[in-house]
N, CA, C and O atoms as a DFTB+ gen file, in Angstrom:
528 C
 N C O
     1  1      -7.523      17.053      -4.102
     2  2      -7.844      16.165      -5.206
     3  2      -9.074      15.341      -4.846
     4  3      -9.225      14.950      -3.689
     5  1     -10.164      15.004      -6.028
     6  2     -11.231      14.568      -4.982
     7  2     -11.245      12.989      -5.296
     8  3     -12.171      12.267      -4.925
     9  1     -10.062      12.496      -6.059
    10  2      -9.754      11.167      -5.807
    11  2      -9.584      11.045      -4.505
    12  3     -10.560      10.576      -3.920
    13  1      -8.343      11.405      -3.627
    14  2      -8.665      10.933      -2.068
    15  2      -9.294      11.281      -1.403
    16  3      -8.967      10.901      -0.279
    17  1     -10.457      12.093      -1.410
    18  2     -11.449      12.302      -0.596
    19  2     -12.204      10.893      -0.677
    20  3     -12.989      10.723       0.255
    21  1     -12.108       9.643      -1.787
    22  2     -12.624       8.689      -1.231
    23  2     -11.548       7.259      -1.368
    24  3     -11.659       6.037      -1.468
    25  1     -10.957       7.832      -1.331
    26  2      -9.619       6.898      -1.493
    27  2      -9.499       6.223       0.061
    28  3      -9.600       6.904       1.082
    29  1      -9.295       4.943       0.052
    30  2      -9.220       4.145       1.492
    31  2      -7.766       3.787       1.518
    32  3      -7.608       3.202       0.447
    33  1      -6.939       3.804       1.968
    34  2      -5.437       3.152       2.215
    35  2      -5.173       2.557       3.216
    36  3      -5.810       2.796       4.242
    37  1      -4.402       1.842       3.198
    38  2      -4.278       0.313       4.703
    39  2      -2.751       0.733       4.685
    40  3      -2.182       0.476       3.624
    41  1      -1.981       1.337       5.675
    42  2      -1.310       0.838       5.849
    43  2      -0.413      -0.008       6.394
    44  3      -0.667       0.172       7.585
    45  1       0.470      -0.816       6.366
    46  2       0.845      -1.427       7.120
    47  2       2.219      -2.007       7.460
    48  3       2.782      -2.942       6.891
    49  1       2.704      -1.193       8.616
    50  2       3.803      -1.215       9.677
    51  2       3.605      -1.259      10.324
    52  3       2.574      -0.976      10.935
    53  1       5.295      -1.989      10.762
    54  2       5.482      -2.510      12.466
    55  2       5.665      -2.172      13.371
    56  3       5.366      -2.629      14.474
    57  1       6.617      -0.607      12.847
    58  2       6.779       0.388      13.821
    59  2       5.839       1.555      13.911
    60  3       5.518       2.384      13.060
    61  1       5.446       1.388      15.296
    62  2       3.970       2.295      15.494
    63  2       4.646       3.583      14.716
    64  3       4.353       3.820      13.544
    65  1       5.534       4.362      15.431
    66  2       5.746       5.441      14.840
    67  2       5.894       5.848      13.968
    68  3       5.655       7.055      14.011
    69  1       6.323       5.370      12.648
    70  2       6.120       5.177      11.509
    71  2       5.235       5.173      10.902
    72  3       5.021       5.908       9.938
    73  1       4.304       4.066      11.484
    74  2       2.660       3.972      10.917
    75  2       2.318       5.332      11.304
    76  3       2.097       6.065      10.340
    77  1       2.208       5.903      12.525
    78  2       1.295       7.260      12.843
    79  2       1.337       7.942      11.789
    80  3       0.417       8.112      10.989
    81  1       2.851       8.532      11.730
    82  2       3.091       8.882      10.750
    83  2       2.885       9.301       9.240
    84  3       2.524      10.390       8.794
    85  1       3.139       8.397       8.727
    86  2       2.378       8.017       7.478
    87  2       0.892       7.872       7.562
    88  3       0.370       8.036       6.459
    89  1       0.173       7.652       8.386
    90  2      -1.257       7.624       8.718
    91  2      -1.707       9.154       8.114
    92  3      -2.402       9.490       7.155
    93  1      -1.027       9.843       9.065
    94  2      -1.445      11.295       9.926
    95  2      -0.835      12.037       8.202
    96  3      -1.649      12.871       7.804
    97  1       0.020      11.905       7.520
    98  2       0.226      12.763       6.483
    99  2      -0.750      12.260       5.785
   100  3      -1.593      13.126       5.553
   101  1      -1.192      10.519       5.036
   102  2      -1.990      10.607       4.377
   103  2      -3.377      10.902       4.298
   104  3      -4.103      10.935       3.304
   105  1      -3.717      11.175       5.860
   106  2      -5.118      11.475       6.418
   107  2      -5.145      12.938       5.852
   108  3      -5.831      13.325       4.905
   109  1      -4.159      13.775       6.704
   110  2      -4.273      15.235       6.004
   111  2      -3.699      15.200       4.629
   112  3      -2.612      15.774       4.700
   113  1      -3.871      14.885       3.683
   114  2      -3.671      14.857       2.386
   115  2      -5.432      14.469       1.756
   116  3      -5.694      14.508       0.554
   117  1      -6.323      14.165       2.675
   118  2      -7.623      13.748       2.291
   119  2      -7.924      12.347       1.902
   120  3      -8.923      12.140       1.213
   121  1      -7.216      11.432       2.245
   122  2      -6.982      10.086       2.103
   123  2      -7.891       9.204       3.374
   124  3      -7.336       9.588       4.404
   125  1      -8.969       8.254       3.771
   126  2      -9.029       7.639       4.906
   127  2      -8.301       6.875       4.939
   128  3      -8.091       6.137       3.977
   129  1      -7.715       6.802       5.982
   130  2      -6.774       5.416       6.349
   131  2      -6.922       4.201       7.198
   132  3      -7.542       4.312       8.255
   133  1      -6.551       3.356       6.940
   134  2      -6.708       2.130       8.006
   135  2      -5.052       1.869       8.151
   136  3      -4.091       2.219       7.467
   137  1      -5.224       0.949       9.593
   138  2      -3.705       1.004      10.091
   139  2      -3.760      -0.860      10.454
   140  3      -4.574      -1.578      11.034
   141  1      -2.898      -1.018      10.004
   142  2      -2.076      -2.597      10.357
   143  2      -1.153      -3.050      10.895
   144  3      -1.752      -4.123      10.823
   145  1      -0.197      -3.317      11.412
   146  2       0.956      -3.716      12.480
   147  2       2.061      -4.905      11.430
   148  3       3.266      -4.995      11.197
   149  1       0.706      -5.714      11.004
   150  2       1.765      -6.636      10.062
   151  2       0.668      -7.286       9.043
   152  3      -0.545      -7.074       9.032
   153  1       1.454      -8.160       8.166
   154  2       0.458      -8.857       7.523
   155  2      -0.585      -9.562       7.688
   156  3      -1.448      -9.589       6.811
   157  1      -0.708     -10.289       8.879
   158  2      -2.017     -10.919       9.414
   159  2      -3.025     -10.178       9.833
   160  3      -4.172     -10.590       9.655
   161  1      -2.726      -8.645      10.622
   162  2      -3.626      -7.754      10.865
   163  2      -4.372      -7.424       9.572
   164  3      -5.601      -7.496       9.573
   165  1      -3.538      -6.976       8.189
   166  2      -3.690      -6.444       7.452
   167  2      -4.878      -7.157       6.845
   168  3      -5.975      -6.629       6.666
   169  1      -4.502      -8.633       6.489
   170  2      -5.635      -9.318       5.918
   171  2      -6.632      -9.428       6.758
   172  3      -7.542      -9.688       5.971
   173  1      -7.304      -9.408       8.231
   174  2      -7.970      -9.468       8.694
   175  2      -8.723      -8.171       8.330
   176  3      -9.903      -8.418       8.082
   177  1      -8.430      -6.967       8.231
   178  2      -8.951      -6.123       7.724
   179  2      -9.519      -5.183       6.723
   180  3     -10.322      -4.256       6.624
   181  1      -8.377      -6.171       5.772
   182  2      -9.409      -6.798       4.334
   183  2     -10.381      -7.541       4.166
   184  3     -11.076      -7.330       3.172
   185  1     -10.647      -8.365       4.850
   186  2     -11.450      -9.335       4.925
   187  2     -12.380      -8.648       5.415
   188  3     -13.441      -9.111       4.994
   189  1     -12.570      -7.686       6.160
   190  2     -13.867      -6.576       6.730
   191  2     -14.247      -5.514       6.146
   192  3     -15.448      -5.326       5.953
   193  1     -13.465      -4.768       5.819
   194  2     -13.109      -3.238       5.146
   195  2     -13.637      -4.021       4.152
   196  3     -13.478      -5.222       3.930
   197  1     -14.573      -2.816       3.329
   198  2     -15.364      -1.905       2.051
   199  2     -14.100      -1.425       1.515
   200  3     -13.163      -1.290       2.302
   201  1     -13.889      -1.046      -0.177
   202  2     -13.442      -0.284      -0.622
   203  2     -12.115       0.205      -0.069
   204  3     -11.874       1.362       0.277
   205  1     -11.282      -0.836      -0.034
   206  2      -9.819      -0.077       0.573
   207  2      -9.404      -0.282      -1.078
   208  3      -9.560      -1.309      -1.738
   209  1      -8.861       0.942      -1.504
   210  2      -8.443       0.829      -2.774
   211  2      -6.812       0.795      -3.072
   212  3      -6.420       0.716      -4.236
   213  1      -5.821       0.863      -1.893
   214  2      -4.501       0.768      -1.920
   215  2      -3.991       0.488      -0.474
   216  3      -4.366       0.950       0.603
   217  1      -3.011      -0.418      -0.787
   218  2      -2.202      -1.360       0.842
   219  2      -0.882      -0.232       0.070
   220  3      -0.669       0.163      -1.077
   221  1      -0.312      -0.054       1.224
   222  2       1.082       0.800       1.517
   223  2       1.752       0.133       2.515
   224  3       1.475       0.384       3.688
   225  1       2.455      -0.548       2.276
   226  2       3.209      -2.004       2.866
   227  2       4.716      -1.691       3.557
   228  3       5.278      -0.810       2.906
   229  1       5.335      -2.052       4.424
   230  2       6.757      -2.211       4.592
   231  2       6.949      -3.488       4.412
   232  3       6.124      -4.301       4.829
   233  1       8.290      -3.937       3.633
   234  2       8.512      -4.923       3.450
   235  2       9.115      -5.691       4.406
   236  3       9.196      -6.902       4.202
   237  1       9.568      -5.200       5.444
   238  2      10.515      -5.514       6.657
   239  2       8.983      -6.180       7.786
   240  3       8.469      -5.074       7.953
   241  1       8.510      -6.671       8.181
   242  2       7.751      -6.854       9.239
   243  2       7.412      -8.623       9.866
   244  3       7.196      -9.518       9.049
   245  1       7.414      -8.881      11.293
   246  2       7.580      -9.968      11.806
   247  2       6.158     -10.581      11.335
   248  3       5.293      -9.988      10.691
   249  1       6.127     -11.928      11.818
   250  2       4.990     -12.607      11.225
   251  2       5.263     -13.656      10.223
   252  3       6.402     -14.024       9.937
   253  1       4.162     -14.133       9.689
   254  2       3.990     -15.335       8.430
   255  2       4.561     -14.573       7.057
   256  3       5.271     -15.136       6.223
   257  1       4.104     -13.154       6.979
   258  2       4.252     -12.523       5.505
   259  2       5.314     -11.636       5.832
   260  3       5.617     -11.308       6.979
   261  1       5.874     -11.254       4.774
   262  2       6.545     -10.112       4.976
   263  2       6.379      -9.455       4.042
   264  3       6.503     -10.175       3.051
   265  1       5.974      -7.608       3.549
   266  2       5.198      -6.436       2.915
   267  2       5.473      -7.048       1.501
   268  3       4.636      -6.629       0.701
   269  1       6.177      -7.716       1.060
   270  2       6.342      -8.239      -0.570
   271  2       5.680      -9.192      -0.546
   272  3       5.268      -9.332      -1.698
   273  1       5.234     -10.114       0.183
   274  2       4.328     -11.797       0.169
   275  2       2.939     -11.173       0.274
   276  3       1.912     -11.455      -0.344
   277  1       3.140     -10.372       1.094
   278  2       1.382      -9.529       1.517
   279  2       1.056      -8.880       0.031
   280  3      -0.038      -8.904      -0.533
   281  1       1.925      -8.466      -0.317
   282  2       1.998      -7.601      -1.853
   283  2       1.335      -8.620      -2.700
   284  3       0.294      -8.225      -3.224
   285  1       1.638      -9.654      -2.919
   286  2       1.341     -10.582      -3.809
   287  2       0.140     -11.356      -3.605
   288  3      -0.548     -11.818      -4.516
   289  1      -0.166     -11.525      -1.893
   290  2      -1.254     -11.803      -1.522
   291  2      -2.270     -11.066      -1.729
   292  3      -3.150     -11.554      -2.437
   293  1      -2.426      -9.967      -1.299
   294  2      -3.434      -9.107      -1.931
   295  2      -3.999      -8.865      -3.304
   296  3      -5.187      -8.627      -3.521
   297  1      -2.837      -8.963      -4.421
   298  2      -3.157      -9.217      -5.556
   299  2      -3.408     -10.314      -6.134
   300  3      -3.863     -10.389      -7.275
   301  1      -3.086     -11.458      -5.269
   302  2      -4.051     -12.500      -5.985
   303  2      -5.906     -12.697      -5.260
   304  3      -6.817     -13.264      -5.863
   305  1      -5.987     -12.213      -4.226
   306  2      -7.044     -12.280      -3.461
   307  2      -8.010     -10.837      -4.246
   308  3      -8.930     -10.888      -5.063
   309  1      -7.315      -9.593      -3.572
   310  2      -8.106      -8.615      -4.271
   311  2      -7.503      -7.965      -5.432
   312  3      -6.872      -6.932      -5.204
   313  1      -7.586      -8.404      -6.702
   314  2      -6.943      -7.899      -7.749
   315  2      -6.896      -5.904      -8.397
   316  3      -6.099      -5.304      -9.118
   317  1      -8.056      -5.513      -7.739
   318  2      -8.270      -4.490      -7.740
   319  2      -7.565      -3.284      -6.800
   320  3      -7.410      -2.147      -7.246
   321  1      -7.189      -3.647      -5.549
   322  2      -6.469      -3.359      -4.451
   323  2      -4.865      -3.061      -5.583
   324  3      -4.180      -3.898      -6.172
   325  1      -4.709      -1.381      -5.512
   326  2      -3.142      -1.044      -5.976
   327  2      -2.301      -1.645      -4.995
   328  3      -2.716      -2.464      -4.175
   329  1      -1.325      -1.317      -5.056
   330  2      -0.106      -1.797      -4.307
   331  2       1.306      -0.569      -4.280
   332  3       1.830       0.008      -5.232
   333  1       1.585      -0.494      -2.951
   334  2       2.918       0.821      -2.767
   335  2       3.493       0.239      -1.605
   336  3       3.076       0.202      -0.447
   337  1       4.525      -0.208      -2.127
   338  2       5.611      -1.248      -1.145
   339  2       7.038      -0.238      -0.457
   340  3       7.669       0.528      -1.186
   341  1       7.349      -0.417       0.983
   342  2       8.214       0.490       0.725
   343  2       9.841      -0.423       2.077
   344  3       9.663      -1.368       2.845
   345  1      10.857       0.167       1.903
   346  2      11.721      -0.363       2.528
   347  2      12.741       0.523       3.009
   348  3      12.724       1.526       2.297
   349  1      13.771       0.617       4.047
   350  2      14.703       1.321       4.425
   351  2      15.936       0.419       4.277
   352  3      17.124       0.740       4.318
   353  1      15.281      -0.982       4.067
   354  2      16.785      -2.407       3.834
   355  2      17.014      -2.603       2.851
   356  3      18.211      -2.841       2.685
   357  1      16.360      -2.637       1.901
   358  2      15.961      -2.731       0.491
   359  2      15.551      -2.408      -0.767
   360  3      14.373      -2.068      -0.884
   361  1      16.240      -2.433      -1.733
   362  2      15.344      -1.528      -2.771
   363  2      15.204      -2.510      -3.810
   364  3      16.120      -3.274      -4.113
   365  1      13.782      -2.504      -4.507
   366  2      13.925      -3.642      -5.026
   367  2      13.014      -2.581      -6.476
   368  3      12.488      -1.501      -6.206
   369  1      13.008      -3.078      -7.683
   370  2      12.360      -2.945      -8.697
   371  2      11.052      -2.780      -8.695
   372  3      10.495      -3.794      -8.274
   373  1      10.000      -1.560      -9.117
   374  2       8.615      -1.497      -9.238
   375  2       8.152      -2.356      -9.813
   376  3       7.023      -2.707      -9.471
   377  1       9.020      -3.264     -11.252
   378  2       8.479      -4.829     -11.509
   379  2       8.318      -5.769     -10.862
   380  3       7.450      -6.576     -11.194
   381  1       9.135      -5.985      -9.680
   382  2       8.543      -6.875      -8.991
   383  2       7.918      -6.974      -8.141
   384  3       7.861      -7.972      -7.422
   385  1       6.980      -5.450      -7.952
   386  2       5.828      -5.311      -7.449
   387  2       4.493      -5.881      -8.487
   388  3       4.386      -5.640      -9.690
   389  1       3.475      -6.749      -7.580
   390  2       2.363      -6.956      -8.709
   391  2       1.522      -5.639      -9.263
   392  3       1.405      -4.631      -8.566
   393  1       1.052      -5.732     -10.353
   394  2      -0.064      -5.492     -11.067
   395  2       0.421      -3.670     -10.855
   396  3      -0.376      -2.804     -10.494
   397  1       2.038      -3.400     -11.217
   398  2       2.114      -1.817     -11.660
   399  2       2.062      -1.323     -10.518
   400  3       1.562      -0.211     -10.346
   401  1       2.603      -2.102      -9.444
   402  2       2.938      -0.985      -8.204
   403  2       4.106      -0.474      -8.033
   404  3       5.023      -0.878      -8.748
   405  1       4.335       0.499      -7.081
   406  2       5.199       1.315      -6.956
   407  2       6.371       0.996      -5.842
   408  3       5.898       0.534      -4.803
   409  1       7.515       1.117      -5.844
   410  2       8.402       0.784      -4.788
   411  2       8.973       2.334      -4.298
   412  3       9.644       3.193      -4.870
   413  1       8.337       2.228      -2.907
   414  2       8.879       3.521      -2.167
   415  2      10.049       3.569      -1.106
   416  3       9.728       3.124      -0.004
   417  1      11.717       4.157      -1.266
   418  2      12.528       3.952      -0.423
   419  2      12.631       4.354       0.972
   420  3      12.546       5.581       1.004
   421  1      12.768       3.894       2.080
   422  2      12.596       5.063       3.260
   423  2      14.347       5.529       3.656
   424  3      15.386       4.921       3.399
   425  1      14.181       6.521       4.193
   426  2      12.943       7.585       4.921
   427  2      12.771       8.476       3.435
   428  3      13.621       8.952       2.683
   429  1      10.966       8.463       3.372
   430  2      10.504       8.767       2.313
   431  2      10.410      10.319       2.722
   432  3      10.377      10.689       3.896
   433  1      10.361      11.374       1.369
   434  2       9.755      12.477       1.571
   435  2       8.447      12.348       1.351
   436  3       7.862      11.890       0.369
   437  1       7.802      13.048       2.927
   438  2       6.260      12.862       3.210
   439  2       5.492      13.196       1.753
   440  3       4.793      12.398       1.129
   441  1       5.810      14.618       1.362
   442  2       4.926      15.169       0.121
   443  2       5.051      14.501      -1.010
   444  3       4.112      14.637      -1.795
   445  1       6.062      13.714      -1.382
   446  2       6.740      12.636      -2.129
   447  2       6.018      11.405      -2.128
   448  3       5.604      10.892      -3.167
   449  1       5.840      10.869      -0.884
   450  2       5.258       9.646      -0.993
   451  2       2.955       9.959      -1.459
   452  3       2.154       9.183      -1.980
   453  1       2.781      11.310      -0.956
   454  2       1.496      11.704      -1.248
   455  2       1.316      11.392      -2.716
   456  3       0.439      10.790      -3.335
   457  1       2.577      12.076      -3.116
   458  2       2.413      12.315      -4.942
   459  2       2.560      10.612      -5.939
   460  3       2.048      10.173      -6.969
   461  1       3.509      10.115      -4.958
   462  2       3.514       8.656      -5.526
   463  2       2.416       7.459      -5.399
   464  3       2.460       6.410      -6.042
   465  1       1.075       7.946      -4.109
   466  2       0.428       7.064      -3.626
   467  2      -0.769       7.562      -4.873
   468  3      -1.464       6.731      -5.457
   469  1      -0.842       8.957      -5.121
   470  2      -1.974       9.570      -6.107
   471  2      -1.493       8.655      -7.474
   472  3      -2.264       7.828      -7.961
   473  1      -0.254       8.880      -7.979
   474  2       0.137       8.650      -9.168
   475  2       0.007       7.150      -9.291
   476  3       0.039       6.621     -10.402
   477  1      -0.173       6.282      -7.917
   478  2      -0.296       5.082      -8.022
   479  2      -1.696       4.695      -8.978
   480  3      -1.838       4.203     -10.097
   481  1      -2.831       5.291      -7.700
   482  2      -4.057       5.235      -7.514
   483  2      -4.714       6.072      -9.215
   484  3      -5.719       5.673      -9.803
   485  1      -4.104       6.882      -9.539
   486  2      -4.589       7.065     -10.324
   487  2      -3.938       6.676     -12.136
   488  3      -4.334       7.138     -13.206
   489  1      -2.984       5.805     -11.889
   490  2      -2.866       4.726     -13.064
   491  2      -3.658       4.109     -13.838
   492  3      -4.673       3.559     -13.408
   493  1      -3.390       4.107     -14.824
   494  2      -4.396       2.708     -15.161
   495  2      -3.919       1.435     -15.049
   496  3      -2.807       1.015     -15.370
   497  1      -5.112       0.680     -14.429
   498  2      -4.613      -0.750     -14.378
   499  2      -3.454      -1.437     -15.234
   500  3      -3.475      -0.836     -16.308
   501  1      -2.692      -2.177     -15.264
   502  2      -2.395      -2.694     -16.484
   503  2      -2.894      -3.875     -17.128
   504  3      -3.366      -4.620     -16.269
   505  1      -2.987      -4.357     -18.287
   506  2      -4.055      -4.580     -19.202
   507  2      -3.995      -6.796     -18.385
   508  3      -3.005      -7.317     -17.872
   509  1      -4.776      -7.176     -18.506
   510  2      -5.221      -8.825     -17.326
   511  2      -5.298      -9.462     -18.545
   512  3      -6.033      -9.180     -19.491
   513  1      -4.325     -10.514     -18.431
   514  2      -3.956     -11.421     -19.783
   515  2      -5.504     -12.271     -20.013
   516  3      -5.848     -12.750     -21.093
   517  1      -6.333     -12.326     -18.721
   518  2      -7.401     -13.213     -19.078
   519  2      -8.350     -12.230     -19.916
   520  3      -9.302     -12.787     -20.463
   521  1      -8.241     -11.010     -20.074
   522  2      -8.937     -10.191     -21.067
   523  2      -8.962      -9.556     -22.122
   524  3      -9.361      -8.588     -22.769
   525  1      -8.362     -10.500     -22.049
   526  2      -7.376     -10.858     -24.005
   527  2      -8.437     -11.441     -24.573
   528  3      -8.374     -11.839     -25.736
């Protein structure tokens, strides 16, 4: 698809292996990836990173934020930045993800979560009350 040939994704988990993981499928899926540990990494590398067009979050992670606060942080900071939240403790509603993101359960199916990160990315926004 030649959406992820320029598609940037951050993700960010605590457990390395996990992250590889998910790295290494969305890399070979044609996706670049960036990798985060927790929420403070994450924003530090927003704050640098060009064009990351979707955070892929665990909601479980140590630190100030945890993958749902980061969720919300990102969308009030970079409004453009999708959002794909995911949990193995928790399952919570794609509404109460911001701005039409997606809630992914773990342990995800790899080809599954590819198809949900595309279907994210390639949404349309939903419509910004200030552009009314």
């Amino acid at each position: 698809m030649e959406t992820s040939e320029r598609t940037t994704i951050l993700v960010v988990e605590d457990e390395a292996l996990i992250r590889m993981v998910s790295a290494d499928i969305l890399g070979d899926a044609g996706f670049r990836v960036l990798e985060a540990a927790n929420a403070d990494e994450a924003i530090e590398i927003l704050k640098r990173a060009e064009h990351v067009q979707l955070v892929f979050t665990d909601i479980r992670m140590p630190g100030r934020m945890d993958g749902l606060e980061l969720a919300t942080f990102v969308h009030s900071q970079w409004p453009d930045i999708r959002l794909v939240v995911t949990s193995g403790h928790t399952v919570i509603p794609d509404s109460e993800i911001p701005d039409g993101g997606r809630f992914v359960s773990k342990p995800y199916d790899l080809k599954r979560l590819v198809a949900d990160i595309r279907a994210v990315i390639d949404a349309p926004k939903p419509m910004d009350s200030e552009a009314l």
